[in-house]
N, C-alpha and C positions, 0 to 999 in steps of 0.2 A: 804199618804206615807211619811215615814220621811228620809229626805236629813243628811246622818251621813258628819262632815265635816272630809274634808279629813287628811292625817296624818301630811301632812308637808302646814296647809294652807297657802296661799298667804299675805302678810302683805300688807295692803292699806294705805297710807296716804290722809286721806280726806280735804280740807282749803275751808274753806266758814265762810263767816263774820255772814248770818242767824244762828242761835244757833237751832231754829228749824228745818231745813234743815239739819243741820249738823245732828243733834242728831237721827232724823228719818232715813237719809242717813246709821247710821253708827249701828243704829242697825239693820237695814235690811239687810245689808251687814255680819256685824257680827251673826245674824239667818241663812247666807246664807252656813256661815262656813269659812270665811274669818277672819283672824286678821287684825283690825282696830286701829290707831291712829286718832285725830284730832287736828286741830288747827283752830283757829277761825278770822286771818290774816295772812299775809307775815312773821311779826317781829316775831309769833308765830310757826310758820315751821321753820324754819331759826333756832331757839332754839333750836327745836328736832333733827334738820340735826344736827347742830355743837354737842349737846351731843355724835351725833353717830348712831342718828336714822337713816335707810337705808332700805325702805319700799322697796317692787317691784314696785310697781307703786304708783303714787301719781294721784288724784284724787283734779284738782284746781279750782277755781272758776274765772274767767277770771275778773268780776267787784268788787272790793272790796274796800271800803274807805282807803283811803291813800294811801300805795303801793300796787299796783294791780299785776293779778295773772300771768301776763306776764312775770313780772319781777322775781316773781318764778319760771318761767317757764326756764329764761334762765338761772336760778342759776341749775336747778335739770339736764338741758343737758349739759350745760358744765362745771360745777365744780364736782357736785356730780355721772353725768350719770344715776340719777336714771328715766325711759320713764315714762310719764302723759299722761291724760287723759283733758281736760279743757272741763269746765262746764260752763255755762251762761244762762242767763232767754231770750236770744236772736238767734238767726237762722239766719239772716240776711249772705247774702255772704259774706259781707267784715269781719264780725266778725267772721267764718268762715274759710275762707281764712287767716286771722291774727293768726288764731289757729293752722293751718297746718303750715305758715312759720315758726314758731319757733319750731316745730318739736312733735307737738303731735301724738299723735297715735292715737287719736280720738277724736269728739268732744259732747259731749249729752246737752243733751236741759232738761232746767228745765220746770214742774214739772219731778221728779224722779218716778219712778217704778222700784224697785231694778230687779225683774223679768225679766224686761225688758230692764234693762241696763248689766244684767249678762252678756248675752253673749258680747259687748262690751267691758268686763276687760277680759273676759276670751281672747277673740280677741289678746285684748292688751298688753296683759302677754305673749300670743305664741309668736307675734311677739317682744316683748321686748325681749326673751329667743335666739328667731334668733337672732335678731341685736347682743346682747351680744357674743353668741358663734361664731360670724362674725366677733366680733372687739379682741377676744381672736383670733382670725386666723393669725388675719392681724398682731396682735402685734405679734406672731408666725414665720409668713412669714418673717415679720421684722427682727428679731433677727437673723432667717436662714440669711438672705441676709448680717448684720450687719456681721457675723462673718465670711462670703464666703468672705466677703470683706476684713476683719483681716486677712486672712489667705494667701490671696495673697497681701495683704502688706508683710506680715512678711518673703512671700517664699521671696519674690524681698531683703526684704533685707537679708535677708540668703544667697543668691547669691551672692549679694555684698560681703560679710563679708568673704564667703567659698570661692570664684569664684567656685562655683558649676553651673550646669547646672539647669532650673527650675525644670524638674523631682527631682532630686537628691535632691535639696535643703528641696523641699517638704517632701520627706521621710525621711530625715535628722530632719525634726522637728515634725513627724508624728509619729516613732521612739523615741523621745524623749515625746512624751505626754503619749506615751504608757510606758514607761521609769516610768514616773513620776505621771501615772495614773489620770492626768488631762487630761480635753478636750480640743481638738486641738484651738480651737474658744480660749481657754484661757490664752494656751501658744500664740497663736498668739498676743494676746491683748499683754502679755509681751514683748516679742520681742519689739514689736513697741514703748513703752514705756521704755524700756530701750535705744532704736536707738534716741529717743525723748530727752532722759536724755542727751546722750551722746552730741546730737548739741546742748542740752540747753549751758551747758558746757563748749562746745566750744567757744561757741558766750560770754559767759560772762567770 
């Protein structure tokens, strides 16, 4: 039966210092219907990412001559956010363990069986797709909260400024967003930055 690949396949970044490993990894993967890049060390990802490259997951090799796959590991979660995978010719728990601390999403043991490491990415990808739609929330949440908080700065100094009551002040600049057909969160930011200006001002 033939596996058609799907329409929008997944892009893998694969890093392994073997050329055979890599090369076999990467076209079993790419048979499987996967879009595949490779690199062959750390200083060799690093090149792809800074280009621009931006895999869904990245697929690392945990021991590699010189800089090792760790140190990939923590450029891909906290600079670039892209979730990995880390690979090694060992099982051992502390190696293991060392793999989950820095935040992988899974760990596969050499030899490979694309077959049987499929469901693994595919694993990895669901939940990379969570965490992702989970940290669009938050920054979400965020922003909600960022300008709940703008917006009672700005009623308080509306108050001051009107001697209005807080209701009034409120609709007073509520009124005026609608006025000027921007959003409240951004006349609020004004406000504040102008009340900003004015003490700068003051003081100097």
């Amino acid at each position: 039966m033939t596996h058609l690949p799907p329409p929008n396949p997944a892009h893998l970044l694969l890093v392994d210092d073997d050329r055979l490993i890599l090369a076999t990894l990467a076209n079993g993967l790419h048979g499987a219907g996967y879009q595949v890049s490779t690199a062959e060390s750390v200083d060799d990802a690093e090149a792809l990412l800074t280009s621009g490259l931006r895999p869904d997951l990245a697929i690392v090799d945990m021991r590699m001559p010189g800089r090792d796959g760790l140190e990939l590991a923590a450029r891909l979660r906290e600079l670039d956010h892209i979730p990995f995978l880390m690979l090694s010719a060992y099982s051992d728990a502390q190696t293991v363990e060392r793999a989950s601390a820095i935040g992988a999403l899974g760990y596969l043991v050499k030899p490979l069986d694309v077959a049987q490491i499929r469901p693994a990415i595919e694993a990895a990808l669901h939940r990379a797709r969570e965490l992702d739609d989970l940290r669009q929330t938050r920054a979400q949440l965020q922003a909600a909260l960022d300008g709940d908080r703008d917006i009672n700065v700005a009623t308080g100094i509306t108050m001051v400024q009107y001697r209005l009551q807080r209701t009034a002040a409120f609709e007073l600049l509520r009124t005026s967003s609608r006025s000027q057909r921007r959003k409240l969160a951004d006349l609020a930011r004004e406000v504040i930055a102008l009340c900003d200006g004015m003490h700068t001002g003051t003081k100097t």
